[in-house]
Each structure stands twice: as C-alpha cells, then as structure tokens.
BANUDO-368488 format. One line per field, with one value per atom (N, C-alpha, C): x, y, z; residue in three letters; atom name; residue number from 1. Coordinates in steps of 0.02 Angstrom, whole numbers, plus 50000, padded with zeros to 5 digits. Example, Ala and Ser with C-alpha at 12.3 -4.5 7.8 and 13.67 -1.06 7.14 Angstrom:
<rs>
u: (50660_50615_50660_50642_50684_50645)
v: (49716_49775_49835_49888_49947_50002)
w: (50390_50390_50390_50354_50357_50394)
aa: (ALA_ALA_ALA_SER_SER_SER)
at: (N_CA_C_N_CA_C)
i: (1_1_1_2_2_2)
</rs>
This chain:
<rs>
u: (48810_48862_48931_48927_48994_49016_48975_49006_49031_49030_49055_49152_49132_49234_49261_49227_49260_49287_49358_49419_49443_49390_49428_49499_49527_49588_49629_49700_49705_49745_49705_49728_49793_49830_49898_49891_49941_49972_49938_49941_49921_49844_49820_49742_49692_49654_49604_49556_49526_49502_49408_49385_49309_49290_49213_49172_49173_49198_49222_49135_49107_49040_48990_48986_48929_48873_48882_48823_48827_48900_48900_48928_48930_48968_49045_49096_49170_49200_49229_49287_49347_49380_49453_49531_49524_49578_49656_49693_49752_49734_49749_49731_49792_49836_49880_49905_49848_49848_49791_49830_49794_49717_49734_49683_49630_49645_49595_49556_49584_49575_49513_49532_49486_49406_49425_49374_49314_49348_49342_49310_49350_49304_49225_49226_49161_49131_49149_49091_49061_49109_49088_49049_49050_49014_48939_48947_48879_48848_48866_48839_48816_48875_48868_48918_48870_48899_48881_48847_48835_48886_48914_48982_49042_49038_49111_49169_49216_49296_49317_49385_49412_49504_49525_49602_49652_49694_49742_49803_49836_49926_49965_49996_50024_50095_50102_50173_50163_50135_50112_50044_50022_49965_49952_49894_49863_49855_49872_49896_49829_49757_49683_49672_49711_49669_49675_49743_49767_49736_49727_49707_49639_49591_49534_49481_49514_49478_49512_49552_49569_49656_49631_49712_49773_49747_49790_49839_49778_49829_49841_49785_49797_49752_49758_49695_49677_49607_49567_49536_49487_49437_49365_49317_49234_49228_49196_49188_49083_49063_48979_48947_48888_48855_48879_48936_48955_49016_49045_49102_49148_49219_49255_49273_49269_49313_49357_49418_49447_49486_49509_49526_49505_49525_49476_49439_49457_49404_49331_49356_49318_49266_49293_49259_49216_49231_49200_49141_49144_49095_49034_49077_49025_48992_49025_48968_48927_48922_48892_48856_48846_48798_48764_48776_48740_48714_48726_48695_48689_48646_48618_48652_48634_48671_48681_48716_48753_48793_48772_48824_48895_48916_49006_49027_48986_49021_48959_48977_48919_48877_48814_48768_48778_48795_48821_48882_48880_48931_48977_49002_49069_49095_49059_49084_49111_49065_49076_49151_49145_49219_49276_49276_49320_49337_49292_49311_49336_49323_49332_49420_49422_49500_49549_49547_49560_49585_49526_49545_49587_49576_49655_49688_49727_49786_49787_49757_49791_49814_49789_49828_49908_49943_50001_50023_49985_50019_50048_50018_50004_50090_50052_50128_50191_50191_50248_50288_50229_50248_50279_50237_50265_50337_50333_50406_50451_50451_50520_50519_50466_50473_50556_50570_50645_50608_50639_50637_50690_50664_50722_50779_50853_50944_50937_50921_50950_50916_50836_50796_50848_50847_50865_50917_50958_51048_51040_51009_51014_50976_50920_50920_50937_50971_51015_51083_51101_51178_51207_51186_51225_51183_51216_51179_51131_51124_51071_51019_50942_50886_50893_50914_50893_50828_50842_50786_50753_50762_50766_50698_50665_50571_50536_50575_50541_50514_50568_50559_50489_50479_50396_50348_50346_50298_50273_50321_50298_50233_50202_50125_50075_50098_50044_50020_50040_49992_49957_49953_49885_49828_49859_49820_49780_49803_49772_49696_49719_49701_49630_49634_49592_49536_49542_49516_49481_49487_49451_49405_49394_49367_49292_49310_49272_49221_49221_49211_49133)
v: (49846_49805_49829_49858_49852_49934_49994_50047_50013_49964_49920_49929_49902_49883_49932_49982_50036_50062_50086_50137_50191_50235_50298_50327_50367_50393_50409_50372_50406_50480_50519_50588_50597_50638_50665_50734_50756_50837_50882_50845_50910_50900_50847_50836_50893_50925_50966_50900_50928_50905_50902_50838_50832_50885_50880_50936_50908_50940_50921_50939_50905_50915_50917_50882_50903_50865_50842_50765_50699_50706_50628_50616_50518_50483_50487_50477_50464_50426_50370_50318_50338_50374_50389_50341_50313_50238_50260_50194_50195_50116_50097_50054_49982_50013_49967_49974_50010_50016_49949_49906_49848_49875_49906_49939_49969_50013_50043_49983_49938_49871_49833_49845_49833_49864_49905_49935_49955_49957_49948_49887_49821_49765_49780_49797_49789_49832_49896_49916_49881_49845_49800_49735_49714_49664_49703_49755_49779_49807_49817_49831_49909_49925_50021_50053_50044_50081_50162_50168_50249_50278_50249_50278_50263_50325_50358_50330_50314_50294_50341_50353_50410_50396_50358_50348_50400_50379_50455_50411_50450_50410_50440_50383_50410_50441_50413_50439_50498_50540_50613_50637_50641_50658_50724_50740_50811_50839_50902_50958_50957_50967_50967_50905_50868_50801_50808_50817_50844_50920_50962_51034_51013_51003_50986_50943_50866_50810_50794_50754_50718_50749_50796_50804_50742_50682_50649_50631_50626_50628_50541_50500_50443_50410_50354_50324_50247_50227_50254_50318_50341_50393_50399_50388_50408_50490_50507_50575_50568_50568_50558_50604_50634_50677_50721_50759_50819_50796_50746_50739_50678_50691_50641_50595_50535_50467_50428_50402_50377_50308_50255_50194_50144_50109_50043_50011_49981_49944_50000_50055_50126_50116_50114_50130_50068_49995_49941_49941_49968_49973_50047_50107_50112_50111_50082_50053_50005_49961_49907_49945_49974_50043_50069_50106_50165_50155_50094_50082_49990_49979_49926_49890_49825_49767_49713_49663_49600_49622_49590_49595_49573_49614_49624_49590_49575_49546_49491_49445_49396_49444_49402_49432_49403_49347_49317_49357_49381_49406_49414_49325_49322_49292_49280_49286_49332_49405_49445_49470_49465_49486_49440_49379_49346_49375_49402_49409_49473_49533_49591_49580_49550_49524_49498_49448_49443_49505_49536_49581_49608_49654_49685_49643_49586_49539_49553_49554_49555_49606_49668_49715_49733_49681_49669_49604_49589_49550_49598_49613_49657_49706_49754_49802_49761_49689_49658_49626_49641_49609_49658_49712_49800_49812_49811_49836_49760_49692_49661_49672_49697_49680_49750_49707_49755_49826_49865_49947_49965_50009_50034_50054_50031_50033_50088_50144_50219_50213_50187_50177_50144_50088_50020_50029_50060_50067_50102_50155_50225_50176_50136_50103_50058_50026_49974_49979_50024_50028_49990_49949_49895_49915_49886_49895_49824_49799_49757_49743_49740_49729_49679_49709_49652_49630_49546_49512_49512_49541_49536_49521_49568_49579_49514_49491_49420_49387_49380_49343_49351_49409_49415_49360_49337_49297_49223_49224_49180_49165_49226_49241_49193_49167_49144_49094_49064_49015_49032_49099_49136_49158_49174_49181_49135_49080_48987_48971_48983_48986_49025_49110_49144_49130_49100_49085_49019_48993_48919_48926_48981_49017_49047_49051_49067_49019_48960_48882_48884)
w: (49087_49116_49094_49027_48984_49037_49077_49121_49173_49207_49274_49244_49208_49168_49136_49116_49072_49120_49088_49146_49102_49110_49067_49085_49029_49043_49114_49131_49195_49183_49248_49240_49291_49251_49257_49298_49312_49331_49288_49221_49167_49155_49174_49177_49217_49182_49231_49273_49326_49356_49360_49369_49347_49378_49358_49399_49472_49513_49579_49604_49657_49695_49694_49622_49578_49576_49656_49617_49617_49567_49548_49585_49602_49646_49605_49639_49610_49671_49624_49663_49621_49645_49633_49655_49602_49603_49563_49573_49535_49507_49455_49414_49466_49486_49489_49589_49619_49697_49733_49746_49774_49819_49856_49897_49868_49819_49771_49733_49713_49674_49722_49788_49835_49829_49816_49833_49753_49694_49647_49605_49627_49642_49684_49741_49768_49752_49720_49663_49594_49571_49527_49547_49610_49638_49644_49683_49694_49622_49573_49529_49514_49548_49564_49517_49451_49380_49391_49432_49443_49488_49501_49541_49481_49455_49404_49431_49393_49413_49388_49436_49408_49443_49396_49373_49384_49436_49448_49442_49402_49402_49473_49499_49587_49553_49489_49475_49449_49439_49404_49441_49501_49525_49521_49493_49471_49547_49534_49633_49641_49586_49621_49641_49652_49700_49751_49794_49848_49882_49853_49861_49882_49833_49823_49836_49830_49839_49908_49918_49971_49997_50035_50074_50069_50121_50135_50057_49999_49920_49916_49954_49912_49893_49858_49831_49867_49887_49843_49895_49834_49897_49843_49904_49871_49873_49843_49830_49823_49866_49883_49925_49896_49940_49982_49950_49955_49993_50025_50067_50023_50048_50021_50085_50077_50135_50088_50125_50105_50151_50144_50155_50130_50110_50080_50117_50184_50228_50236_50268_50287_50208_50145_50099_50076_50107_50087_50129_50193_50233_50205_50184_50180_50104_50062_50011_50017_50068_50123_50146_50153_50207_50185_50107_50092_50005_49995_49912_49924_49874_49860_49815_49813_49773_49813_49789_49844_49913_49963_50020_49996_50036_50043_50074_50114_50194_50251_50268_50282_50338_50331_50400_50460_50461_50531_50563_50613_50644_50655_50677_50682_50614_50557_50507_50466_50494_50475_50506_50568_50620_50562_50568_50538_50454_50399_50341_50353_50413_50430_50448_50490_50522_50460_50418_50341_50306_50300_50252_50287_50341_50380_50377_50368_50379_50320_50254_50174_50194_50205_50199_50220_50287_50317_50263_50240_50183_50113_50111_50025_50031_50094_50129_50139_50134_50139_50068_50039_49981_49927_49950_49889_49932_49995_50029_49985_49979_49941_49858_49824_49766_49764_49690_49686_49664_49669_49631_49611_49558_49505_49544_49493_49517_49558_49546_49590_49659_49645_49719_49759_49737_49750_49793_49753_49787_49843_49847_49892_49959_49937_50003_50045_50000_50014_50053_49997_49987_49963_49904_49872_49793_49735_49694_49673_49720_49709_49770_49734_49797_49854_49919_49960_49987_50000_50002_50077_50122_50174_50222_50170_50203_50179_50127_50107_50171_50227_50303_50326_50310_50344_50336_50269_50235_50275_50334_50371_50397_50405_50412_50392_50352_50293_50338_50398_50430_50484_50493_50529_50472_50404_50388_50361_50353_50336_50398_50459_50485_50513_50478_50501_50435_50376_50316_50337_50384_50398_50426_50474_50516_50447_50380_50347_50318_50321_50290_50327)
aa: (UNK_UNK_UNK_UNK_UNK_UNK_UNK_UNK_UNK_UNK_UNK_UNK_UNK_UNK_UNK_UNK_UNK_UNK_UNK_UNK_UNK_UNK_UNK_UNK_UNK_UNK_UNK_UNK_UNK_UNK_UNK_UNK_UNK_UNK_UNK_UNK_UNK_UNK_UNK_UNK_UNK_UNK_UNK_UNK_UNK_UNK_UNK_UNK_UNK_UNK_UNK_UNK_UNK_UNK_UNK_UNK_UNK_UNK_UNK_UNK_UNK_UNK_UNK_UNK_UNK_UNK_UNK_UNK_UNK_UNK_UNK_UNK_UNK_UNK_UNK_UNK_UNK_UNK_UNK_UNK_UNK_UNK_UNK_UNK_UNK_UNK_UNK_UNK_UNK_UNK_UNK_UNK_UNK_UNK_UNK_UNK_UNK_UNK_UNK_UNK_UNK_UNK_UNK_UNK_UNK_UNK_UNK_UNK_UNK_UNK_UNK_UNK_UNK_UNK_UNK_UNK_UNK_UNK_UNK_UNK_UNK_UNK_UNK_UNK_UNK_UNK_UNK_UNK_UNK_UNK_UNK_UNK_UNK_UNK_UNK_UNK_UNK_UNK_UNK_UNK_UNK_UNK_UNK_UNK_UNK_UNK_UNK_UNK_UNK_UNK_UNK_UNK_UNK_UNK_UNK_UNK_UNK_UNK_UNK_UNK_UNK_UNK_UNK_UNK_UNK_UNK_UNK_UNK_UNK_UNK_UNK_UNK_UNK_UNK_UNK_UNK_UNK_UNK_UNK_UNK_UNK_UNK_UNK_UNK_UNK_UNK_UNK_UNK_UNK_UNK_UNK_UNK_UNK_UNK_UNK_UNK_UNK_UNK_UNK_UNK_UNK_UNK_UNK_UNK_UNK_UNK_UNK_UNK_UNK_UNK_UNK_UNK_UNK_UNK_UNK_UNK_UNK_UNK_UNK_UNK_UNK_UNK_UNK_UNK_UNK_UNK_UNK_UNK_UNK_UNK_UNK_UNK_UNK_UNK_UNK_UNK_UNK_UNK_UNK_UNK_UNK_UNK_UNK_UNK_UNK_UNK_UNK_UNK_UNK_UNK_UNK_UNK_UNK_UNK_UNK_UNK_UNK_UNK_UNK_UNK_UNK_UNK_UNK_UNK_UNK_UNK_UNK_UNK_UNK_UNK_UNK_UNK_UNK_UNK_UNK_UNK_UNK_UNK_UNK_UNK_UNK_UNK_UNK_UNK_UNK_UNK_UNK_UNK_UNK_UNK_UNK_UNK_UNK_UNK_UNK_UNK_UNK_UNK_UNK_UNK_UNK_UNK_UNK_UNK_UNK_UNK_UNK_UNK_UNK_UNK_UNK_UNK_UNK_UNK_UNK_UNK_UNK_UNK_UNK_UNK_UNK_UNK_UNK_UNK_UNK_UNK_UNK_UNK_UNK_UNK_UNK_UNK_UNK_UNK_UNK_UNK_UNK_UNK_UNK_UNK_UNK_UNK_UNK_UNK_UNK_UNK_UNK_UNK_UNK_UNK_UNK_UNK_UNK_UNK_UNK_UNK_UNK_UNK_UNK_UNK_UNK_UNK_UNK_UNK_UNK_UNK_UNK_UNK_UNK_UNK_UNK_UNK_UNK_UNK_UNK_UNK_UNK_UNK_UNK_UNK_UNK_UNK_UNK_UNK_UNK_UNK_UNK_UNK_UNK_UNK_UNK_UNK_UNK_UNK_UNK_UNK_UNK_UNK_UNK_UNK_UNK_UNK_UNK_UNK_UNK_UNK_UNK_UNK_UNK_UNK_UNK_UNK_UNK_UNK_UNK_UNK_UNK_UNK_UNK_UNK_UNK_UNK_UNK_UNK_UNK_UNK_UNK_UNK_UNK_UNK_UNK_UNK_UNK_UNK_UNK_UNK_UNK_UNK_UNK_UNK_UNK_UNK_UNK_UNK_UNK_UNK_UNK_UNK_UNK_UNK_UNK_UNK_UNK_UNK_UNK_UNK_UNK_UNK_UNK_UNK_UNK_UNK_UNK_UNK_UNK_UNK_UNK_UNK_UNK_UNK_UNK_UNK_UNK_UNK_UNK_UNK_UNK_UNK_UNK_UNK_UNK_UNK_UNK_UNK_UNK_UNK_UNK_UNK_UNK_UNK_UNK_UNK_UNK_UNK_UNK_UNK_UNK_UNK_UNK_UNK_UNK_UNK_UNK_UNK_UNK_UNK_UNK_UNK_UNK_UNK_UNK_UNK_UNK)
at: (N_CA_C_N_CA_C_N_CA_C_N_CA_C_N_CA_C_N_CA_C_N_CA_C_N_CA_C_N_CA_C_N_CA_C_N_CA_C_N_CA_C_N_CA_C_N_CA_C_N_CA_C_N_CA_C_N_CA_C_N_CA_C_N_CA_C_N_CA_C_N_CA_C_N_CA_C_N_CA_C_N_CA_C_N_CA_C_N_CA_C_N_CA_C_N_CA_C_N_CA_C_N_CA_C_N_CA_C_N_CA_C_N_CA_C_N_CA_C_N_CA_C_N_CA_C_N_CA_C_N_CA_C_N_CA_C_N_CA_C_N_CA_C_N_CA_C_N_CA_C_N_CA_C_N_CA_C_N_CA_C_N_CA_C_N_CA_C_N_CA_C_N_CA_C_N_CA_C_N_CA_C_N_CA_C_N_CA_C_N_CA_C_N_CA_C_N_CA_C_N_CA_C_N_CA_C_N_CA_C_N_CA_C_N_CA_C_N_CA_C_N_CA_C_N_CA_C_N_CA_C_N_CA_C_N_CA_C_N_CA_C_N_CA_C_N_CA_C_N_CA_C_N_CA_C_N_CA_C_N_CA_C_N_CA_C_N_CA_C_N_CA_C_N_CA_C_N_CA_C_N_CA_C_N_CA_C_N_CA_C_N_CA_C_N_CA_C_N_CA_C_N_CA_C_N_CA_C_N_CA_C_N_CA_C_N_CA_C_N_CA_C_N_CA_C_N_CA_C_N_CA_C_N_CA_C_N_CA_C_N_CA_C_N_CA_C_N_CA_C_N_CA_C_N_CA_C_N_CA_C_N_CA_C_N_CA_C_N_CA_C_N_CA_C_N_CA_C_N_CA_C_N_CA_C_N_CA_C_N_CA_C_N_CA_C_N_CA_C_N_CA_C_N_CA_C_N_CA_C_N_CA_C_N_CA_C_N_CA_C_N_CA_C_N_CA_C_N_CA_C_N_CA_C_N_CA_C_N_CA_C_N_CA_C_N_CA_C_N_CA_C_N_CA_C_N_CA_C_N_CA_C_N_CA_C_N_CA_C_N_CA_C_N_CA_C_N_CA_C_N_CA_C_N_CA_C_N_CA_C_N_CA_C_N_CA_C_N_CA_C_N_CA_C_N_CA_C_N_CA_C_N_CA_C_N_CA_C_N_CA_C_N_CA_C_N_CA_C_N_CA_C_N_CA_C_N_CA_C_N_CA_C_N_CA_C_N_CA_C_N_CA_C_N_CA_C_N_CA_C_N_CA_C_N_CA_C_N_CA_C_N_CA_C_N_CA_C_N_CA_C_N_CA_C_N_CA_C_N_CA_C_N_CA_C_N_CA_C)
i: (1_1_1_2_2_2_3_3_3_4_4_4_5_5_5_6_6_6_7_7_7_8_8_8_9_9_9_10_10_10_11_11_11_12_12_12_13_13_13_14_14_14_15_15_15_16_16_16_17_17_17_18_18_18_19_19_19_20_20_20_21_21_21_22_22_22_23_23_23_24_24_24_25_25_25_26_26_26_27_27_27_28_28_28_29_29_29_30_30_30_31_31_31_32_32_32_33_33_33_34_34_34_35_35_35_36_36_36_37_37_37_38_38_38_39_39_39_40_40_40_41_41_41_42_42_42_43_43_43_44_44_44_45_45_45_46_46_46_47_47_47_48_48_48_49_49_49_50_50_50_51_51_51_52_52_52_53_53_53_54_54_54_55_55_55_56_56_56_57_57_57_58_58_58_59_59_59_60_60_60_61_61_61_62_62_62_63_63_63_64_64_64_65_65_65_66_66_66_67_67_67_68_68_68_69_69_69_70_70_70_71_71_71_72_72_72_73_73_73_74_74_74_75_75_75_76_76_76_77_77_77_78_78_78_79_79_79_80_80_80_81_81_81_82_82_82_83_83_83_84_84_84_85_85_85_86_86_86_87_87_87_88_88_88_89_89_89_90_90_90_91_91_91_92_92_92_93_93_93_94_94_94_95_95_95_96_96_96_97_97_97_98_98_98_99_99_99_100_100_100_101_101_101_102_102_102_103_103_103_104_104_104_105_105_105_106_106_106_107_107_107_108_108_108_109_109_109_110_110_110_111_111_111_112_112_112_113_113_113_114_114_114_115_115_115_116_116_116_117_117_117_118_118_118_119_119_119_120_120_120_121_121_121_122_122_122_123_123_123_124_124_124_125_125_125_126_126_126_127_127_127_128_128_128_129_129_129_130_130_130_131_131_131_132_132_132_133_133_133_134_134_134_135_135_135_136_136_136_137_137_137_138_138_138_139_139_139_140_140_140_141_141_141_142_142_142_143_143_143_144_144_144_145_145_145_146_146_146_147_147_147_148_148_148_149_149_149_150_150_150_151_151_151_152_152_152_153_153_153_154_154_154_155_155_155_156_156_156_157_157_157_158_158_158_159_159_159_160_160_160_161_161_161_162_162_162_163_163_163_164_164_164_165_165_165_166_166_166_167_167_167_168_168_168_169_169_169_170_170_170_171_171_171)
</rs>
C-alpha cells in the first residue's frame, strides 16, 4: 500500500532519464498539475502500484521527455506496452480499459455520460481558475500592463450553476 503514495524524486533538466521502454508501466506527473492529479488519483483508486510515478518539474523539464517520451512535453502521460498516450480523460479511460481494480466510472450509461460530461466541465473550471490566480510581478505586469494582477477571469466562475446541475444528474 505504502508504493500507491510514495513520490520519488522529481526529475529536472539535469536528471537522466528512466530506462525508457523497458517494460515497466510509467505515469509521468507534476506533483502540482491538476490533470496529472487526475489521473494519479485513479491509479491510486485502482490500486495500480505497478504503474511507476515518475515526477517531472514543468519549471525545469528534462529535453528526454520531450525528445523521447511524449512530444507534445506535457503531463500527465502513460508510458505502457511500448507506446506513450497522453490526456487525462484519454488516460482515465484507458486505465478503465486495460487494468483491473475499482471502476472509475459508473456502468449505467448515462451515468456514465453524465460523470464523463463533469469531468470535462472541471476541466473549463480548473483552466479558469489557473488563468486568475496572480503570477509573479514581472509575469504579472507584462500581461497586464499594470503592476498589479487583474481580476478579470474571475467573471467566468459563473458556471458553477451548470455545473450544480450536471452533479444532480449524478444522485
């Protein structure tokens, strides 16, 4: 149980890179990428300690992840049976698919449609929420043009009563 929670070192620029193809399963996360978190959770739900974590800092990303593992260069991504996929929904499905443990996702249909529809709406939530948080003075200013964060994307958050809505749909 105690491999489910362990998060070995995250690797840097200057980090060599695992044995790339070798076999083992790898979920390649950022400790602090909601999406990866996604998907990271439902390995820990399913109980899929045999799928390695493997911690990449987005602020220092090692050039063999990009080169090597996953072009597109973001996280998360499975690295299984010789191919890499990457997205979190894409990757929740197919650990739903292709390893054993607890369902992810209901067997009823349109329950399933409905927790499927959810999760895409967190995600227009989540993207709304990283676009208002402030970022550091120099970010900040250059996009602004003021030296302080505007609040502006906050407006979005209106959402929240579709998504009340599509969660009732889960009951």
């Amino acid at each position: 149980m105690a491999a489910l929670y362990a998060v070995p070192p995250t690797l840097t620029s200057k980090s060599e890179p695992p044995p790339l193809f070798d076999g083992t399963t790898r979920l390649y996360i950022s400790v602090l990428c909601p999406y990866a978190q996604r998907v990271w959770s439902a390995r820990n739900i399913k109980g899929l300690s045999e799928i390695q974590i493997v911690p990449i800092d987005l602020e220092d990303r090692p050039a063999w992840y990009k080169e090597k593992v996953y072009p597109p260069n973001k996280v998360p991504s499975l690295e299984h049976n010789g191919k890499v996929i990457g997205e979190s929904m894409d990757l929740l499905d197919y650990l739903e698919n292709n390893f054993g443990g607890p369902k992810l996702f209901p067997t009823d249909p349109a329950k399933k449609e409905a927790a499927t529809e959810l999760l895409k709406y967190t995600d227009t939530f989540t993207q709304t929420f990283y676009v208002a948080l402030p970022k550091p003075e120099p970010e900040a200013a250059q996009e602004t043009g003021k030296n302080k964060f505007s609040c502006s994307h906050l407006l979005r958050f209106n959402k929240i009563s579709y998504l009340q809505r599509i969660m009732k749909n889960l009951d």
